[in-house]
C-alpha positions in Angstrom: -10.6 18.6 10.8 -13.3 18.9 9.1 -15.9 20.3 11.8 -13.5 22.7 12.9 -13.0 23.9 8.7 -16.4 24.5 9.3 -16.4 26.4 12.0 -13.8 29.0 10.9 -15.0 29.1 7.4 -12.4 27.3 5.5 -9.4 29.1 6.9 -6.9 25.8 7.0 -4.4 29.0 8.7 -7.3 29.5 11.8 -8.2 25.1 11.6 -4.2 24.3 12.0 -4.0 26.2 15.0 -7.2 24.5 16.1 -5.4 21.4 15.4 -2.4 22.4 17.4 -4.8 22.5 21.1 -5.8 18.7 20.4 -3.3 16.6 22.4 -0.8 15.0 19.9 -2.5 11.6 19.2 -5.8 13.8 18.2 -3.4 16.4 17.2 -2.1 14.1 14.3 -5.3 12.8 13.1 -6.5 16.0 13.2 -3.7 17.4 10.7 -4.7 14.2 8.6 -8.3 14.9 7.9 -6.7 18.2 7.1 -5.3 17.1 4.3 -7.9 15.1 3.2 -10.4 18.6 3.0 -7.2 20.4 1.7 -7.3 18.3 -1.6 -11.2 17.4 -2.0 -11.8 20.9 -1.2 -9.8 22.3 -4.0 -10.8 19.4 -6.4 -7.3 18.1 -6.2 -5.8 21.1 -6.8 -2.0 20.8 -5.9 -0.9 24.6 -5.7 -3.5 25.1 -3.0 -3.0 21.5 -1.3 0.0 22.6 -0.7 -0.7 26.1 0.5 -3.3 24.8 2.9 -1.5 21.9 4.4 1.7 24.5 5.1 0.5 26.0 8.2 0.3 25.2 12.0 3.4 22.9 13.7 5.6 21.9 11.4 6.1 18.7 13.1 2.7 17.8 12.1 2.1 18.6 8.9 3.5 16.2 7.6 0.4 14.3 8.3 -1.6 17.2 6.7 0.0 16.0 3.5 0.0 12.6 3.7 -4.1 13.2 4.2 -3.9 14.8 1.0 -2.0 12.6 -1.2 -3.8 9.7 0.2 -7.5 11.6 -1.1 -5.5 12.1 -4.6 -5.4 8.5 -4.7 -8.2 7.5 -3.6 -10.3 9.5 -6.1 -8.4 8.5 -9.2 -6.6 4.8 -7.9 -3.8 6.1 -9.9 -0.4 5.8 -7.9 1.1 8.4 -10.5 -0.8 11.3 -9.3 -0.1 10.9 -5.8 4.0 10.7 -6.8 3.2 13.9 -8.9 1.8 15.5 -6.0 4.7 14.6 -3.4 6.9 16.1 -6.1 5.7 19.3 -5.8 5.7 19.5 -2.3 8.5 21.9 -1.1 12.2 19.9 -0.4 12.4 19.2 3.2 10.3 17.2 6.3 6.8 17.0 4.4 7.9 15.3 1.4 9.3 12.5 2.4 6.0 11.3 4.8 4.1 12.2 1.7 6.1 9.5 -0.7 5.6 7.1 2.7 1.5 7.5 2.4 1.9 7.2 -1.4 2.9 3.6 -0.7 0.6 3.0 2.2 -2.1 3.4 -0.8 0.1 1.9 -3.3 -0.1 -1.5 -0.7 -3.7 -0.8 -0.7 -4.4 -0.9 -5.0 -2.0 -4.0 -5.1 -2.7 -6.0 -1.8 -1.4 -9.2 -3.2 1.8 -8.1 -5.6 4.9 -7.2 -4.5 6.1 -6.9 -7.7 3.5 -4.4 -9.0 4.3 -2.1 -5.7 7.8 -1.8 -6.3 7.1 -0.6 -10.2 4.7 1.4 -8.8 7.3 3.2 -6.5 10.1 3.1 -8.8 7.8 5.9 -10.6 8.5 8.1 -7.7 12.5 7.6 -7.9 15.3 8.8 -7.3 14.1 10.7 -4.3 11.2 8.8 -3.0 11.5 5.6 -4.1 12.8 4.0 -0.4 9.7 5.6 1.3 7.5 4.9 -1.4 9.1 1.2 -1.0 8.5 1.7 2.7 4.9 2.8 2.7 4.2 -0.1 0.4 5.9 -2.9 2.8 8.4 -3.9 -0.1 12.0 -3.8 0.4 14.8 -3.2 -1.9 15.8 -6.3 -4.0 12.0 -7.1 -4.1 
């Protein structure tokens, strides 16, 4: 992703289609480290996240934004700004992957305690609580 943001000067339009040549298991991590230069790019900026992880096959970028949300997190090991990120993603198949990587990293900041992912997830309810839950490997009832 990266490399090829290079080589067409930032345009995530022009690196998406890039992305789209790769066969799909490149084709997915390519769509990831999309997302990653989407947000450190823009300084976390969520308007333009968004913008820039919205092009090439929509059946991969959902990856593009789990990539980002996963670089909000990682820069400020705060759950909450990952939820408020998948929030403002658009209704419909990117936002649910995004709450999913938010409790991928959520499982990551609190390895060992079940009970602090599910309060951490229940900050992304009602709508993405159960993939938050998911992502974080903690059912309901837990």
């Amino acid at each position: 992703g990266g490399l090829i943001l290079n080589r067409v000067h930032g345009n995530f339009a022009k690196a998406a289609a890039e992305c789209d040549k790769a066969p799909p298991l490149g084709r997915s991590q390519c769509y990831v480290s999309l997302g990653t230069n989407a947000s450190g790019m823009t300084l976390q900026n969520t308007k333009k996240s968004i913008e820039d992880c919205s092009h090439g096959d929509p059946g991969y970028q959902p990856f593009c934004f789990s990539g980002a949300v996963k670089n909000y997190i990682d820069v400020t090991a705060r759950s909450e700004d990952g939820i408020a990120f998948c929030k403002a993603v658009p209704p419909g198949l990117n936002r649910g992957p995004c709450y999913a990587a938010v409790g991928e990293e959520v499982a990551v900041l609190h390895s060992s305690d079940a009970a602090a992912r599910t309060l951490a997830c229940t900050k992304a309810a009602p709508e993405g609580e159960a993939e938050c839950r998911r992502g974080a490997g903690v059912l309901p009832g837990q």
